[in-house]
C-alpha positions in Angstrom: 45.3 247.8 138.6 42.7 249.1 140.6 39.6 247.7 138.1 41.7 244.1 138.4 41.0 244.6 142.4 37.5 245.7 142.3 37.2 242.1 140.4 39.7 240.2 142.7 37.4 241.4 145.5 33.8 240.0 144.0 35.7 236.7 144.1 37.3 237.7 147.8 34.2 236.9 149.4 34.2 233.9 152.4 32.8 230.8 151.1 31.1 228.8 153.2 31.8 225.3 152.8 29.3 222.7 155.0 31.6 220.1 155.9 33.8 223.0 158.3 33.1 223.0 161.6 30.3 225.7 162.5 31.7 227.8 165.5 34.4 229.7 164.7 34.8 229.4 160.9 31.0 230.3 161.0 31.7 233.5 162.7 34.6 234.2 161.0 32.3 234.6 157.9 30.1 236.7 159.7 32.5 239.1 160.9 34.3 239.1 157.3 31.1 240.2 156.0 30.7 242.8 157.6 34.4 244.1 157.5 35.7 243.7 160.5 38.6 242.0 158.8 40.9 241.6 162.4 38.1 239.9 163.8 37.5 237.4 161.1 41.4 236.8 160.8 40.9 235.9 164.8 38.3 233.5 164.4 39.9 232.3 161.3 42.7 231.3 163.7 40.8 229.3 165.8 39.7 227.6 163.2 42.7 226.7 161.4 44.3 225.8 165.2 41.6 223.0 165.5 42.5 221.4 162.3 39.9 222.7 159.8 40.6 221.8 156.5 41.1 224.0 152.9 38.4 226.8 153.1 39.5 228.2 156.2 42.8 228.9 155.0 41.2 230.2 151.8 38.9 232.9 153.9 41.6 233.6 155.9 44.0 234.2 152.9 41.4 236.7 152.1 41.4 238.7 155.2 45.1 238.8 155.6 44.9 240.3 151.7 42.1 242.9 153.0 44.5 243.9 155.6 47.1 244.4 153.4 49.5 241.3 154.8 50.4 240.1 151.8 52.8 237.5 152.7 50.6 235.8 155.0 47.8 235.4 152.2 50.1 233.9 150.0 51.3 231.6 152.9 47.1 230.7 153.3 46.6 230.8 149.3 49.2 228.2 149.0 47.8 225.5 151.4 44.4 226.1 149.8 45.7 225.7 146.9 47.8 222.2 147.7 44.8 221.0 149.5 42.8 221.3 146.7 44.4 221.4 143.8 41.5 221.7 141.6 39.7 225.1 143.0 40.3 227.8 140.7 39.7 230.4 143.4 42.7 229.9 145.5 45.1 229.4 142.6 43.7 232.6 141.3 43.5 234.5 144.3 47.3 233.2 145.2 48.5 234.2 141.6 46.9 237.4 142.1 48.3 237.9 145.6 51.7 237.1 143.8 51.4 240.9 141.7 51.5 242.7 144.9 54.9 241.8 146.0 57.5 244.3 145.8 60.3 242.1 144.7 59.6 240.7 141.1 61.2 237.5 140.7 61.1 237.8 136.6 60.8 233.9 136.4 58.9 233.5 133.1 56.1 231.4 132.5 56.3 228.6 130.4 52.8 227.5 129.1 54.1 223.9 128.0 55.9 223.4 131.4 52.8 224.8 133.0 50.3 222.4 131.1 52.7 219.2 132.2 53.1 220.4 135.5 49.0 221.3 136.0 48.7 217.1 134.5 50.6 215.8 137.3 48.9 217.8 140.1 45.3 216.4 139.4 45.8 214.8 142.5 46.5 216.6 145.8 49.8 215.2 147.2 49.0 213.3 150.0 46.2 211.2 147.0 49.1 210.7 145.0 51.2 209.8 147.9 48.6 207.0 148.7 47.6 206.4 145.0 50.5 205.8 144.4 51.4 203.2 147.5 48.5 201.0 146.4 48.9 201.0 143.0 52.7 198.9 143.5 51.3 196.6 146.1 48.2 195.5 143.9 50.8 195.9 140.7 53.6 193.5 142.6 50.4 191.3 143.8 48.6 190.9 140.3 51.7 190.0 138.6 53.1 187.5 141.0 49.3 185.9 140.4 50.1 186.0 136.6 53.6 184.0 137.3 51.4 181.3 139.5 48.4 181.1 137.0 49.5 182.2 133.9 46.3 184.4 132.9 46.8 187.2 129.9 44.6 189.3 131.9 46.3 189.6 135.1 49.6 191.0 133.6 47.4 193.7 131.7 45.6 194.8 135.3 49.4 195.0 136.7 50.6 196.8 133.3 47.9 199.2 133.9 47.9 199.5 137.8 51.8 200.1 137.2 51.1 202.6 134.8 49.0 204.3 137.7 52.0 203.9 139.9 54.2 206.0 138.0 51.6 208.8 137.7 50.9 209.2 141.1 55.2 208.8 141.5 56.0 211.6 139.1 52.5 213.5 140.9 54.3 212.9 144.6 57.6 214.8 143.2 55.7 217.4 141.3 54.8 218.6 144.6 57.8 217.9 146.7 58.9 221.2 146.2 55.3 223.0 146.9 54.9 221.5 150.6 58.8 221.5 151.4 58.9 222.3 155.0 61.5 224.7 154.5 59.6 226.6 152.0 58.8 229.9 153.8 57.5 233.7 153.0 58.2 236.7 153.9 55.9 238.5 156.3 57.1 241.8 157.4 57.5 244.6 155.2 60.9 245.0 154.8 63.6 242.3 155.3 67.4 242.9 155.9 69.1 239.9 154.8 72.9 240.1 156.7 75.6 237.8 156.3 75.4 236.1 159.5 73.1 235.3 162.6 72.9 238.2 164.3 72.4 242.4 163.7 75.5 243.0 164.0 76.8 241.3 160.6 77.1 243.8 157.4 73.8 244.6 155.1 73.4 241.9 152.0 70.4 243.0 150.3 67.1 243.7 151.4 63.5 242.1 150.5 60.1 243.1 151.0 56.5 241.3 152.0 55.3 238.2 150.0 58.3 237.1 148.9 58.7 233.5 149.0 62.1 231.5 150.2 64.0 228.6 150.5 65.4 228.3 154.8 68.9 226.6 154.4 70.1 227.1 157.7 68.6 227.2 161.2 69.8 229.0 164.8 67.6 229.2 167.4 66.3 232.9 166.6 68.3 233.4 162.9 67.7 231.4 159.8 69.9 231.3 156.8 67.4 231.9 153.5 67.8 231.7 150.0 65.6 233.7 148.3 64.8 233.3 144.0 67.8 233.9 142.0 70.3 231.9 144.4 71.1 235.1 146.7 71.0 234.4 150.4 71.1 235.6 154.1 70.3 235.6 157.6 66.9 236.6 158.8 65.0 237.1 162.1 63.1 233.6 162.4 59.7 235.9 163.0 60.5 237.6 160.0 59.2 234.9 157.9 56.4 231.8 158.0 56.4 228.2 157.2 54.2 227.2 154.6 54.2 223.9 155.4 55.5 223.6 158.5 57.3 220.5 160.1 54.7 218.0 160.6 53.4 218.8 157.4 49.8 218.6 158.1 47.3 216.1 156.8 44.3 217.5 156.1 41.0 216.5 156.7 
């Protein structure tokens, strides 16, 4: 384990991307360098609060994972990731982040499902969202054209375009569950899951940092979780973090 974290960490590095704004994210980089992780993580925060787009989530995934915050880089690994589907780096360093959780979901991996699934997320969601939006209009458009004019080749352009359709349809669900707004991770160390909204309700089980869940239920300072496995219970609402919280947010 620890020679798979001396090799995690060469990749654990900031990257410094030139489209980000250069103030804080700038600094941020600076400070991460030099291992003053809190600070970074700070800067990182302004960062992110003034809409800055996939890398500062990534650097600050990483300096939530160098202060040992496990759940809170998987939360920043995840919107990395979903942002840009294609970097290797945050899906790595989010699998990664994944082994350090106490509570071991044992769902297995399967490779073919995996492959299918990887297909359909080419595209970031909100691309297939869009992709898929234009696709039917110029589909519907080209093939009432074909009805008026009766040309071979508009039906194919609509065949095709509808073929698009349906990709960037099956691409949009694919990631419904990803950016759920009620898809949420555990950032404390330990979690008491009780059976009703408040301390005072009897011990279910109890759950530990990075592990991700499901909100069924909200109170204004309990929600009701369901965590892998279909068991479920109320937690402190500062217990865990949105992923994606309601507004999802658009990136840039």
């Amino acid at each position: 384990m620890k020679v798979a974290l001396v090799a995690l960490l060469a990749i654990l590095g900031p990257r410094v991307v030139p489209a980000q704004p250069a103030g804080c994210f700038a600094r941020g980089n600076d400070e991460y360098e030099a291992g003053r992780f809190d600070r970074a993580l700070a800067l990182y925060d302004s960062a992110a609060a003034a809409g800055s787009g996939a890398a500062v989530y990534y650097n600050r995934g990483n300096a939530y994972f160098r202060l040992g915050e496990v759940g809170r880089a998987i939360a920043d690994y995840s919107r990395a990731w979903v942002m840009r589907p294609h970097d290797r780096y945050a899906r790595h360093n989010l699998a990664f982040a994944r082994q350090f959780r106490p509570d071991r979901t044992g769902a297995a991996d399967n490779q073919i499902l995996r492959g299918i699934t990887d297909f359909f997320r080419l595209p970031d969601v909100w691309t297939a969202r869009l992709g898929a939006g234009l696709c039917f209009l110029l589909a519907a458009s080209l093939l009432g054209l074909f009805f008026v004019h009766g040309r071979r080749f508009l039906l194919w352009a609509a065949v095709g375009l509808a073929a698009l359709f349906c990709y960037g349809l099956v691409s949009t669900v694919s990631w419904a569950a990803v950016v759920d707004p009620d898809r949420a991770v555990v950032i404390v160390p330990e979690l008491t899951l009780r059976a009703g909204p408040g301390a005072e309700y009897k011990d279910i089980a109890v759950v530990h940092d990075g592990l991700e869940v499901t909100v069924r239920e909200r109170r204004p300072e309990w929600l009701l979780v369901q965590v892998p496995g279909g068991e479920g219970g109320w937690v402190e609402v500062a217990s865990i973090e949105a992923v994606f919280p309601r507004p999802t947010r658009i990136p840039d």
